[in-house]
N, CA, C and O atoms as a MOPAC input file, in Angstrom:
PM7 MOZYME 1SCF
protein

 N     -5.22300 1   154.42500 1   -83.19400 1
 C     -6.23400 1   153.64100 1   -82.50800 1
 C     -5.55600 1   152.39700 1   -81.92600 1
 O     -4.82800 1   151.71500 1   -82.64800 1
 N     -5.74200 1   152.12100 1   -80.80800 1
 C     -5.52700 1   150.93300 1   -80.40200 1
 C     -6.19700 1   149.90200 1   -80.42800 1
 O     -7.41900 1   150.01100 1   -80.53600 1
 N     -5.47600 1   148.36700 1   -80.32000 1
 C     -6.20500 1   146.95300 1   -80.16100 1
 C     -7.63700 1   147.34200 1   -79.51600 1
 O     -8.50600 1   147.69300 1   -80.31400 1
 N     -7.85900 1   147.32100 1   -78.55800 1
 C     -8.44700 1   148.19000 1   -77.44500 1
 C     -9.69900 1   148.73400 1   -78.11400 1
 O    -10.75300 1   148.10300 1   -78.02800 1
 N     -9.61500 1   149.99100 1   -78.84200 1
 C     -9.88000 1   150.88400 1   -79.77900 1
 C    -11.21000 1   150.22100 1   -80.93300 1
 O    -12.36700 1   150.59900 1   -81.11900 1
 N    -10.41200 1   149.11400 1   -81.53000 1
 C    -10.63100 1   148.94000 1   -82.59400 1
 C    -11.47600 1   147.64900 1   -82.13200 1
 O    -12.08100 1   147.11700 1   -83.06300 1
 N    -11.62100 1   147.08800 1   -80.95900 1
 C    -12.33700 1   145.57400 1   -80.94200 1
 C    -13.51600 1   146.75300 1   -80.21400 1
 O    -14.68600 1   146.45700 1   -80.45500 1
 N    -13.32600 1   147.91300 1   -79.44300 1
 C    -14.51200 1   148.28000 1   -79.11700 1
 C    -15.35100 1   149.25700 1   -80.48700 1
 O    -16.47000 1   149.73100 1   -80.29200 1
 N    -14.75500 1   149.40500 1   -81.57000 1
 C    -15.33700 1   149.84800 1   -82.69300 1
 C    -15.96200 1   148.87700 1   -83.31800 1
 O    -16.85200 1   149.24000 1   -84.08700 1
 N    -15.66800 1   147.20900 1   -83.17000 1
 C    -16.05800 1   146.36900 1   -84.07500 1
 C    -17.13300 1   145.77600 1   -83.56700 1
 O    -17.81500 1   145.02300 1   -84.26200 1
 N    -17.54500 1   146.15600 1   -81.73400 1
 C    -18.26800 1   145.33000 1   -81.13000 1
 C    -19.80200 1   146.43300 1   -81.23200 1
 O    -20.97300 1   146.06100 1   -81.15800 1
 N    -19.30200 1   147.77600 1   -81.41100 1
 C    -19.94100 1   148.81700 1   -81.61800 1
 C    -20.87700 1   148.63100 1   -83.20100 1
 O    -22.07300 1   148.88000 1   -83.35500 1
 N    -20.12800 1   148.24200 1   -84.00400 1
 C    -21.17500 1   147.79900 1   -85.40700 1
 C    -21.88100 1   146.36200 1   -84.87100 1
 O    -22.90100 1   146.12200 1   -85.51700 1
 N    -21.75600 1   145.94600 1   -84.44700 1
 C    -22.67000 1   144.11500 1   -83.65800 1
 C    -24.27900 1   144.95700 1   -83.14700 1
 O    -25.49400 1   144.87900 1   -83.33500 1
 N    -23.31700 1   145.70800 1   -82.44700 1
 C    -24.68100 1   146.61300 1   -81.20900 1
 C    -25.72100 1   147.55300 1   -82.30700 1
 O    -26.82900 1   148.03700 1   -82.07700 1
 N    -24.97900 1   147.58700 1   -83.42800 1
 C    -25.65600 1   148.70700 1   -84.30800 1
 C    -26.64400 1   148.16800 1   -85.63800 1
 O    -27.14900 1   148.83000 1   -86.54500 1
 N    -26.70100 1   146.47500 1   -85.31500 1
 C    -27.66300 1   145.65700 1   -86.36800 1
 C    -28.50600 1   145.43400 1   -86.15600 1
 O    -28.57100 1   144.71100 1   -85.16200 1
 N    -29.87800 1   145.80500 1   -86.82800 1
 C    -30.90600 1   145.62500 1   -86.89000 1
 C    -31.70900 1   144.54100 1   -86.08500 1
 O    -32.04400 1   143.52100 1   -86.68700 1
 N    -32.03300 1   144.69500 1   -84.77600 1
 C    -32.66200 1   143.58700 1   -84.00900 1
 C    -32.63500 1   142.14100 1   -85.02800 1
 O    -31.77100 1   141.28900 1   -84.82200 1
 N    -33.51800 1   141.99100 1   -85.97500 1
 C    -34.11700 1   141.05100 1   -86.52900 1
 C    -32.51600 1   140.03900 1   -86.96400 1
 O    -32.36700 1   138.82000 1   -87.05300 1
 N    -31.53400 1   141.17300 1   -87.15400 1
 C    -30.03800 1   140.19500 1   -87.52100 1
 C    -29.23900 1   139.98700 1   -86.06200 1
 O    -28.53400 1   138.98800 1   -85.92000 1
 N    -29.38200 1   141.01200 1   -84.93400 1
 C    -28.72000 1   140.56300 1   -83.73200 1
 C    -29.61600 1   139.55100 1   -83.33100 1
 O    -28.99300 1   138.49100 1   -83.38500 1
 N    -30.69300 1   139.37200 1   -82.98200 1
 C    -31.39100 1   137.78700 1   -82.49000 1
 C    -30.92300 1   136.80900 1   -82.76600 1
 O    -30.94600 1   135.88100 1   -81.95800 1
 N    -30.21200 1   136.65100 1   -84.26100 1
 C    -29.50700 1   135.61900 1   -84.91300 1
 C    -28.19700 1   134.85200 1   -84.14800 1
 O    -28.07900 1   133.65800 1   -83.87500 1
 N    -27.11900 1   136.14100 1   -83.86900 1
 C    -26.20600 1   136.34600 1   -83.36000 1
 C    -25.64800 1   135.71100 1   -82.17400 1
 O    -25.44100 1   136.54200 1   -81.28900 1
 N    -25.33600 1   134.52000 1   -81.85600 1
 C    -25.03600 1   133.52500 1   -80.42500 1
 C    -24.18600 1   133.34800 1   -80.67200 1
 O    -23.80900 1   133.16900 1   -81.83000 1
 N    -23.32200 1   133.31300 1   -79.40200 1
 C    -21.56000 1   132.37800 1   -79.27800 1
 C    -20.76300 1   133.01600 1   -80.57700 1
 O    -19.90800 1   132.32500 1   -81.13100 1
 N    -21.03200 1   134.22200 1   -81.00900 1
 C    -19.45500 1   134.95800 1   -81.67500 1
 C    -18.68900 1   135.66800 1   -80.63000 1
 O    -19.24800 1   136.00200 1   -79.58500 1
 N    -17.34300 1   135.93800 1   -80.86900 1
 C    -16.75600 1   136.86600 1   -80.08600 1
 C    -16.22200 1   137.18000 1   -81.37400 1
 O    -16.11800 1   136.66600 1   -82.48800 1
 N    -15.81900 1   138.60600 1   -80.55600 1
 C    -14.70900 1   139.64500 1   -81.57800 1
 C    -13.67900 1   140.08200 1   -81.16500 1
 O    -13.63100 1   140.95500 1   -80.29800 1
 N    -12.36800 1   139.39900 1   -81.87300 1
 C    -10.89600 1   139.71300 1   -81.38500 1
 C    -10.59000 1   140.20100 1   -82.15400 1
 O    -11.14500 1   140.20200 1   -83.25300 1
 N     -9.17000 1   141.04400 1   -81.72100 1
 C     -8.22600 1   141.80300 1   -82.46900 1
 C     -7.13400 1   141.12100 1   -82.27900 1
 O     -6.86400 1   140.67100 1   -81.16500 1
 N     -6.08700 1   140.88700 1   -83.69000 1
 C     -5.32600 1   139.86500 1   -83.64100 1
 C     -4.30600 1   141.45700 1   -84.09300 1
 O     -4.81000 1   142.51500 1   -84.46700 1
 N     -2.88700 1   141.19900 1   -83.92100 1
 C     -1.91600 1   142.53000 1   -84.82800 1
 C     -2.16900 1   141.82800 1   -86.76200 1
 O     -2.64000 1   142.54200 1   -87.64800 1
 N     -1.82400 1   140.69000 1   -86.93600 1
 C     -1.94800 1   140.52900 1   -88.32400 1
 C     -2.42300 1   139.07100 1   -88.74400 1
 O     -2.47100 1   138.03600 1   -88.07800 1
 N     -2.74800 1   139.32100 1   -90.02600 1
 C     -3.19700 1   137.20800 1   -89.96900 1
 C     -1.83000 1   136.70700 1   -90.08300 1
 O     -0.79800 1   137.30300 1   -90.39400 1
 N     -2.08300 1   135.22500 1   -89.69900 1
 C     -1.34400 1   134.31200 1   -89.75700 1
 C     -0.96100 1   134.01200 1   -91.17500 1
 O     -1.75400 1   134.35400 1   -92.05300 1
 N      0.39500 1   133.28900 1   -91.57600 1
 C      0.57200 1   132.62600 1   -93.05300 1
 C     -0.58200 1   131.67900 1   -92.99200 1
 O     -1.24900 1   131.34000 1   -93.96900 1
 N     -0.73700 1   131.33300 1   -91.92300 1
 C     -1.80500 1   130.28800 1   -92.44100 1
 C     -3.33800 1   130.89800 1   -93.06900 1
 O     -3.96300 1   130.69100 1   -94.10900 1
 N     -3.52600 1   131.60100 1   -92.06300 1
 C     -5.12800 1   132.57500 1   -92.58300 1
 C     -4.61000 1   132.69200 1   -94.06900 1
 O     -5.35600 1   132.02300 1   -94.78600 1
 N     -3.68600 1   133.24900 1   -94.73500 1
 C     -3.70800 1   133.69800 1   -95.76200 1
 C     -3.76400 1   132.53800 1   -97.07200 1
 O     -4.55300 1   132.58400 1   -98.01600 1
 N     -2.82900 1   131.62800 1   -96.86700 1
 C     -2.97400 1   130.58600 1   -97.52200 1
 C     -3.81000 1   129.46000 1   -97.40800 1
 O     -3.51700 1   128.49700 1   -98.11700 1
 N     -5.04600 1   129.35200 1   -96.47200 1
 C     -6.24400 1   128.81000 1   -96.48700 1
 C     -6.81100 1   129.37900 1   -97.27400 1
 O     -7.52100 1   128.78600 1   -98.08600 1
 N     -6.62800 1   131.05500 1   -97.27200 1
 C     -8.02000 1   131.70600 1   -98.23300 1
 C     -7.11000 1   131.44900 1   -99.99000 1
 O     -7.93300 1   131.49900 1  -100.90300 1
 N     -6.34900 1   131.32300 1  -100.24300 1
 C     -5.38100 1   131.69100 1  -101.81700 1
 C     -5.41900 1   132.54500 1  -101.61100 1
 O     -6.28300 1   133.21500 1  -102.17700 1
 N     -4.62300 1   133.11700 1  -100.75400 1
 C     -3.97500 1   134.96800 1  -100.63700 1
 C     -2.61500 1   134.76500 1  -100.87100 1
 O     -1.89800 1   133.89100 1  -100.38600 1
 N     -2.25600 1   135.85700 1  -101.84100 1
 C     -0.52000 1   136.42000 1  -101.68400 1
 C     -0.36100 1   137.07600 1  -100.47700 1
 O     -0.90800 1   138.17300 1  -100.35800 1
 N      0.50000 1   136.46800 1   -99.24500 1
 C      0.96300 1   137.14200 1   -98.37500 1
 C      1.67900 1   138.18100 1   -98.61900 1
 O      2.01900 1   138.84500 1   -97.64100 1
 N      2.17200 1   138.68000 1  -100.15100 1
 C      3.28600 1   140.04700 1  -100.23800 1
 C      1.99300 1   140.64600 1  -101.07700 1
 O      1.74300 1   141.83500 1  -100.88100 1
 N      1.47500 1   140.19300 1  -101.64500 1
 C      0.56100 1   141.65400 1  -102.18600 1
 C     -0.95500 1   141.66700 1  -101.84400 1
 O     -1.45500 1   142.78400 1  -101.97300 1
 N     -1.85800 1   140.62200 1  -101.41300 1
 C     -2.82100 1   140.61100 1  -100.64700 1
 C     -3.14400 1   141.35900 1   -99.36200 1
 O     -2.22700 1   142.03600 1   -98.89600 1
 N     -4.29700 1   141.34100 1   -98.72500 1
 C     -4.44600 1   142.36800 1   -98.13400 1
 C     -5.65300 1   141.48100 1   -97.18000 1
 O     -6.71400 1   141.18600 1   -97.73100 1
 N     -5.37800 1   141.04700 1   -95.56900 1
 C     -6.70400 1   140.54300 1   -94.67300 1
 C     -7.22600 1   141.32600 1   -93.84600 1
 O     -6.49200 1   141.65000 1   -92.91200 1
 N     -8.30200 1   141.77000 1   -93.86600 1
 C     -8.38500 1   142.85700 1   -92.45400 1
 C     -9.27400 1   141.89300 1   -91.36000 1
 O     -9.37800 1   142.07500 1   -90.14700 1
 N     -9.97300 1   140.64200 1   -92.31400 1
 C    -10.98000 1   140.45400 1   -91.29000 1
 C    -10.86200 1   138.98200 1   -91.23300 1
 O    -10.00200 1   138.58900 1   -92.02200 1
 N    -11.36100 1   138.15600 1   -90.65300 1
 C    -11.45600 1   136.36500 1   -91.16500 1
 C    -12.89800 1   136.09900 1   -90.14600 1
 O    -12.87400 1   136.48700 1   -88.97800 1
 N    -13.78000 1   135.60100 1   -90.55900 1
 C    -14.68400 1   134.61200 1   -90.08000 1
 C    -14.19200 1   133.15900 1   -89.43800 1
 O    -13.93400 1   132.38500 1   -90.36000 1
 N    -14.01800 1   132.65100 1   -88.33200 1
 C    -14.28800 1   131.42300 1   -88.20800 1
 C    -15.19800 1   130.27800 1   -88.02100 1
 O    -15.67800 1   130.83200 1   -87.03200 1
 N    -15.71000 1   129.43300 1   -88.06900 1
 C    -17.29800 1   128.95500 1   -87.53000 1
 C    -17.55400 1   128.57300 1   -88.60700 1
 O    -16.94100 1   128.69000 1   -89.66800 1
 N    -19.19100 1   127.73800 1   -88.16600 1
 C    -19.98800 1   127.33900 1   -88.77300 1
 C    -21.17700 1   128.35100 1   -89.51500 1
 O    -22.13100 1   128.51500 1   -88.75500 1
 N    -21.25500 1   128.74300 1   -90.24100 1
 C    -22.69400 1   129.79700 1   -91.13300 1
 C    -23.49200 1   128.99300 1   -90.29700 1
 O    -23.33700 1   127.90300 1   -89.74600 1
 N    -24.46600 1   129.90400 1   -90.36200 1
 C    -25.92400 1   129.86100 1   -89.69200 1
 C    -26.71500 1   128.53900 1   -90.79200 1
 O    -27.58500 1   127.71400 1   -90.51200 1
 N    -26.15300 1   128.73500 1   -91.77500 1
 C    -26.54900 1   128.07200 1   -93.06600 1
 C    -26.67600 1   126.81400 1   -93.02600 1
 O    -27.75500 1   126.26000 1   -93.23300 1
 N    -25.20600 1   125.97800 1   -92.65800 1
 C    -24.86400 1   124.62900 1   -92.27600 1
 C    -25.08300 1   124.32400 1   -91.04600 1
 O    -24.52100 1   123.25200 1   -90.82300 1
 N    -25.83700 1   124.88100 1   -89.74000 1
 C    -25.69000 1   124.68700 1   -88.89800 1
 C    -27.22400 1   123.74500 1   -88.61500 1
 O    -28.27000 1   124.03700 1   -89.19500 1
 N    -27.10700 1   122.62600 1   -87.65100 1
 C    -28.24500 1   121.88400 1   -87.51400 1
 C    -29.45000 1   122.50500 1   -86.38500 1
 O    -29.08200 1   123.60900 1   -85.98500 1
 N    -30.34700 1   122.21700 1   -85.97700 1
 C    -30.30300 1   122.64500 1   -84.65900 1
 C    -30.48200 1   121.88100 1   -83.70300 1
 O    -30.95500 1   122.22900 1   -82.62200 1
 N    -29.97700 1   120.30700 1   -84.12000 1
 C    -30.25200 1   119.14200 1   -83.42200 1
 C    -28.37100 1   119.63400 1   -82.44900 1
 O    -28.09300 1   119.25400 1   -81.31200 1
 N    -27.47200 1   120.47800 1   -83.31900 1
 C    -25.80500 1   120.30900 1   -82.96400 1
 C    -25.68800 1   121.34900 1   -82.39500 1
 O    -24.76500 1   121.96700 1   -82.92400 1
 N    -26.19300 1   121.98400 1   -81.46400 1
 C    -25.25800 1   122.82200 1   -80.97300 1
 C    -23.66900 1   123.39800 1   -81.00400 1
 O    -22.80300 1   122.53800 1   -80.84400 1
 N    -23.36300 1   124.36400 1   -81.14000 1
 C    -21.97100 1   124.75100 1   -81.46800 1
 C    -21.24700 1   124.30700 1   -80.18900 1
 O    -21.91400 1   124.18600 1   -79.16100 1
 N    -19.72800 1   124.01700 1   -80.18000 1
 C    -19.13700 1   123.86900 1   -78.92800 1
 C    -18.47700 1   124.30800 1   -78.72200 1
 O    -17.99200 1   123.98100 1   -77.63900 1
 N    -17.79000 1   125.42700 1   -79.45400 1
 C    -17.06100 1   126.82600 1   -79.57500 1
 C    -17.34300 1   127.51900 1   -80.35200 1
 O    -17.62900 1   127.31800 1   -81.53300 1
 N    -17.26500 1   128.90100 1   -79.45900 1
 C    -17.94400 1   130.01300 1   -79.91700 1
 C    -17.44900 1   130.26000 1   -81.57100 1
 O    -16.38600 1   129.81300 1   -82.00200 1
 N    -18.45100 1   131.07400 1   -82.42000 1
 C    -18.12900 1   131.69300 1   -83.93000 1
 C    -16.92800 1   132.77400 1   -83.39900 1
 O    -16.87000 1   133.35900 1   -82.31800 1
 N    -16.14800 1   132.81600 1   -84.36000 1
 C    -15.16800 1   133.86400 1   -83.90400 1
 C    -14.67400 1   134.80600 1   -85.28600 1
 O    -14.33500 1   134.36100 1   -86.38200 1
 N    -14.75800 1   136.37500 1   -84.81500 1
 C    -14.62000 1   137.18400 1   -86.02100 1
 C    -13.04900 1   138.16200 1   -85.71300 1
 O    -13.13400 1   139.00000 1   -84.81600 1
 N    -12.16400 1   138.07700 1   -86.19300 1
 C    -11.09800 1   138.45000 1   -85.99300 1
 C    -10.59800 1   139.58700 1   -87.18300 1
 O    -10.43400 1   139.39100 1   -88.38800 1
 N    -10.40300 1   140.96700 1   -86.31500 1
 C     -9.81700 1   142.16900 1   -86.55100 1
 C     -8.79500 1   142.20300 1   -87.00400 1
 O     -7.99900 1   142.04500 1   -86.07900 1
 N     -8.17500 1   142.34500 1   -88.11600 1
 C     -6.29900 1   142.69100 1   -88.22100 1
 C     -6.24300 1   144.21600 1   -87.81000 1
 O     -6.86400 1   145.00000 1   -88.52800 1
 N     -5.54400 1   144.71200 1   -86.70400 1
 C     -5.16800 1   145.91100 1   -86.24300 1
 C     -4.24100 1   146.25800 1   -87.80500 1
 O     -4.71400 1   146.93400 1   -88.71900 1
 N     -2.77700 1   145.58500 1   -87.82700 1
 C     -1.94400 1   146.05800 1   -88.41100 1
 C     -2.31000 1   146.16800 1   -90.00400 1
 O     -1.54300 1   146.90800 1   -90.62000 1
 N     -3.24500 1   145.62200 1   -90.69700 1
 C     -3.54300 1   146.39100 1   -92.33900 1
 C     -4.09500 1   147.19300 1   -92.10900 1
 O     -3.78500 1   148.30900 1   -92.52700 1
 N     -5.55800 1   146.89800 1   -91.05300 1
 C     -6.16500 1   148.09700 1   -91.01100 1
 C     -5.19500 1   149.39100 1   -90.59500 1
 O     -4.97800 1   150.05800 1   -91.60700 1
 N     -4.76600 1   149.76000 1   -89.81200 1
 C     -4.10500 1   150.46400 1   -89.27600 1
 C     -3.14600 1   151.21000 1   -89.93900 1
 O     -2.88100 1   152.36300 1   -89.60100 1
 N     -2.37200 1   150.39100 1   -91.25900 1
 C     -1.70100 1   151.07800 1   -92.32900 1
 C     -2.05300 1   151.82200 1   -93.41100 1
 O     -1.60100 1   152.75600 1   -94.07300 1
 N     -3.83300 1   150.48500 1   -93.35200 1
 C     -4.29900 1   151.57900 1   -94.97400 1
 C     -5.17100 1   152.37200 1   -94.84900 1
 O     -5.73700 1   152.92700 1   -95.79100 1
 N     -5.39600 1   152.53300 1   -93.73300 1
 C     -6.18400 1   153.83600 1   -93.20300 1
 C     -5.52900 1   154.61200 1   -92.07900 1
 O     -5.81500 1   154.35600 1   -90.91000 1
 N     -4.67400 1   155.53500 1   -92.39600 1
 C     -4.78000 1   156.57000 1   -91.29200 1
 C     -5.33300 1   157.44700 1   -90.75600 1
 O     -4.82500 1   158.01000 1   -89.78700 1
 N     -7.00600 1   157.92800 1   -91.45500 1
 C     -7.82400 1   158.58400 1   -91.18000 1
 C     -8.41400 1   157.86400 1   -90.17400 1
 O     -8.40000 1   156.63400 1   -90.23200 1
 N     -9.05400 1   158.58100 1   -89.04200 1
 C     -9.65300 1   157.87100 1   -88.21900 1
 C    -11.20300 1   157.54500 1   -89.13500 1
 O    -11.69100 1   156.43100 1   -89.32100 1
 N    -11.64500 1   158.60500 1   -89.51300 1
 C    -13.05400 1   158.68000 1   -89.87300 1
 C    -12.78700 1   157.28900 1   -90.79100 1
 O    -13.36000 1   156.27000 1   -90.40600 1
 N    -12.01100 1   157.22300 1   -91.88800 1
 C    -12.07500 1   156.16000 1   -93.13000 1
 C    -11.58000 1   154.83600 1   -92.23000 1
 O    -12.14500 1   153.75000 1   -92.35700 1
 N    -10.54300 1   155.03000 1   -91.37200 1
 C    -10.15700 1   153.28300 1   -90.63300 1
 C    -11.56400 1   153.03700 1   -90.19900 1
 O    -12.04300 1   151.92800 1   -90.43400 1
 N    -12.46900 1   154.17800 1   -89.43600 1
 C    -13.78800 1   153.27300 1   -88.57900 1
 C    -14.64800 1   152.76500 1   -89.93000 1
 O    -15.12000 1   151.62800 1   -89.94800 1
 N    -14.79100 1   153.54000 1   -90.88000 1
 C    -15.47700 1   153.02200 1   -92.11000 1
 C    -15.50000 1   151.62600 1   -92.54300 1
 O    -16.38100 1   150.82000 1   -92.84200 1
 N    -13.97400 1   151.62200 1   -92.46000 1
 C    -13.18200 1   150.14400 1   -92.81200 1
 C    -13.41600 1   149.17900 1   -92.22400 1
 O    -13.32900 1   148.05400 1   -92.71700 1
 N    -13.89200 1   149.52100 1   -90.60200 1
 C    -13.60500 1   148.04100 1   -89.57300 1
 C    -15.08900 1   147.83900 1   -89.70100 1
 O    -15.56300 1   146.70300 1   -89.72000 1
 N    -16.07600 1   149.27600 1   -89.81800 1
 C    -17.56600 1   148.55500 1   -90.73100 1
 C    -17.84600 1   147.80600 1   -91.02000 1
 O    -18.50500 1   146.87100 1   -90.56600 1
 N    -16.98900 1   148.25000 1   -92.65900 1
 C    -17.16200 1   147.06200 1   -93.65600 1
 C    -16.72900 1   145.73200 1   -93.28900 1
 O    -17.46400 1   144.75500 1   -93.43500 1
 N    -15.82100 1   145.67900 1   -92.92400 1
 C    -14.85000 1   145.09100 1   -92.51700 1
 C    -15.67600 1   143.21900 1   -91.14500 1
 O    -15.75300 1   141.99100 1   -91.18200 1
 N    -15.98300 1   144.24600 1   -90.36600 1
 C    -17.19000 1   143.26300 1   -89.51100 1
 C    -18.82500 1   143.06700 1   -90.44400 1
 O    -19.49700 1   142.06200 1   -90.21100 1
 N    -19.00600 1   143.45100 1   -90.81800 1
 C    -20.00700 1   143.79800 1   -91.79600 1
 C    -19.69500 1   142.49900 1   -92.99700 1
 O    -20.48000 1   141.65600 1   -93.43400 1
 N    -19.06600 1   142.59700 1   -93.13300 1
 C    -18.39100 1   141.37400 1   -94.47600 1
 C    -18.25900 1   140.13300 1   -93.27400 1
 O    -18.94800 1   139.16700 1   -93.60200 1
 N    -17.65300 1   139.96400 1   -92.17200 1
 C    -17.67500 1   138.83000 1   -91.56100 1
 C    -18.94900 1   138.32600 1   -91.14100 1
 O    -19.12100 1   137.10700 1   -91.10400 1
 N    -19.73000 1   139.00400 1   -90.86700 1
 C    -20.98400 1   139.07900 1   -90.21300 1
 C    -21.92600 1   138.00700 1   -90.97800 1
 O    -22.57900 1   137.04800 1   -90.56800 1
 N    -21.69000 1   138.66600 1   -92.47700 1
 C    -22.32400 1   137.90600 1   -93.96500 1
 C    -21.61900 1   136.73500 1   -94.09000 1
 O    -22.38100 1   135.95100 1   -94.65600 1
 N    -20.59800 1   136.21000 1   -93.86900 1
 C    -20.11800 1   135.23100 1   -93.58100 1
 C    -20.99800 1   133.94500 1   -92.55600 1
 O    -21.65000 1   132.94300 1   -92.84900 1
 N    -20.72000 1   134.41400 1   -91.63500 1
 C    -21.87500 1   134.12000 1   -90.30400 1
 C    -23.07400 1   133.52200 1   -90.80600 1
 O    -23.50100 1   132.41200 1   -90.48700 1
 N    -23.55300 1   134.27400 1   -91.55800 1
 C    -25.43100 1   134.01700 1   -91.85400 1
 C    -24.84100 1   133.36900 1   -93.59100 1
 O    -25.56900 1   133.36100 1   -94.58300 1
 N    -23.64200 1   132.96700 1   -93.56700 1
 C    -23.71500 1   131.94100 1   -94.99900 1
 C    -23.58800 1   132.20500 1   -95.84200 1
 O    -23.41700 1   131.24600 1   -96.59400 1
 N    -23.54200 1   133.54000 1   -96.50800 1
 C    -23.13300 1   134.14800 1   -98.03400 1
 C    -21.95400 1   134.10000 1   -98.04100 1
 O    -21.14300 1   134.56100 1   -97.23800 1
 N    -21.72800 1   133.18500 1   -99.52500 1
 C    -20.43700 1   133.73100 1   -99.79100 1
 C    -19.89200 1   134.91500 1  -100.49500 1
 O    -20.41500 1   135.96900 1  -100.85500 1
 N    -18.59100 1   134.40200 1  -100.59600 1
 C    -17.62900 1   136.03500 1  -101.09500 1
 C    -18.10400 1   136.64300 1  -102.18200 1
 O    -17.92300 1   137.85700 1  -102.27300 1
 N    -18.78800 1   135.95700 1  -103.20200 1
 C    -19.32000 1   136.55600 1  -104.78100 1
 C    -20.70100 1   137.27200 1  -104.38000 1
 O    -21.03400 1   138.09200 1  -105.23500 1
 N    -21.28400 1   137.20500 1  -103.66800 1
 C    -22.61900 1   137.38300 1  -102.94100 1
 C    -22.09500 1   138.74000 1  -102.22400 1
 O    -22.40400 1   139.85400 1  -102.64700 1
 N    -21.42700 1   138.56900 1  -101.30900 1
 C    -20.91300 1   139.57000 1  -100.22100 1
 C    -20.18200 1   140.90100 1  -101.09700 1
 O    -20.40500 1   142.05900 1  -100.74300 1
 N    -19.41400 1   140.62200 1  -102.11300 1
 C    -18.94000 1   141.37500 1  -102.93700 1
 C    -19.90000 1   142.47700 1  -104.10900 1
 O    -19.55300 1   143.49200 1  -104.71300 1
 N    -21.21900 1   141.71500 1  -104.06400 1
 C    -22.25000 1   141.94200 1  -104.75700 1
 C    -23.12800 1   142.95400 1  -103.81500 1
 O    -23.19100 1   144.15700 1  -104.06900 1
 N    -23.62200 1   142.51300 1  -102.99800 1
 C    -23.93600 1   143.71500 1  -101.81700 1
 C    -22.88300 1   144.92500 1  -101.25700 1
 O    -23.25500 1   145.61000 1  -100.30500 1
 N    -21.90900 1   145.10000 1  -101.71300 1
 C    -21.14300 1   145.96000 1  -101.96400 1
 C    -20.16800 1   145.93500 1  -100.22100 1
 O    -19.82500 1   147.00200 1   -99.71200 1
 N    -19.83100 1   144.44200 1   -99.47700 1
 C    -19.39300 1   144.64900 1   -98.53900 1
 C    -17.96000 1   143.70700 1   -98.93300 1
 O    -17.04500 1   143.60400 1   -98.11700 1

């Protein structure tokens, strides 16, 4: 699958949420990056040699957001081609993955955190 491939698979789960959660949805974009940065990893406390990023949220949650403040750059949800791409070579299980995968950023977005998100089984 290509970059290409995989940002039109991720934009494809956006298109596939329940009206009542796309209404929500303003000023994200969805990129495909090849891998995170050292930095992505060590913002979150990740081992860059045995950890694993497929996805990162950037932005403000819907949660903290005022509505007196308008955002002034867009929310941004970013793809890792290259884990995904290694730990799935099935096509069927990689699209599964970039699912979950946007699916977990998404929950991000609307403010749950990781113990929450992990709990809903994303």
């Amino acid at each position: 699958m290509t970059p290409a491939e995989l940002k039109t698979a991720a934009t494809q789960v956006l298109d596939s949420l329940p009206a009542e959660f796309r209404r929500h949805l303003h000023n994200v974009v969805v990129v495909v990056e090849k891998r995170p940065k050292q930095s992505h990893l060590k913002a979150m406390g990740l081992d860059p040699h045995t950890d694993t990023l497929y996805g990162l949220y950037e932005g403000i949650p819907l949660s903290e957001r005022s509505h007196l403040d308008p955002p002034l750059l867009p929310d941004k949800i970013t793809i890792f081609a290259e884990p995904l791409l290694r730990d799935f070579p099935d096509p069927t299980e990689l699209r599964k993955q970039i699912r979950l995968t946007v699916l977990h950023e998404i929950a991000h977005y609307f403010g749950i955190d990781e113990e929450d998100i992990e709990k809903l089984g994303y």
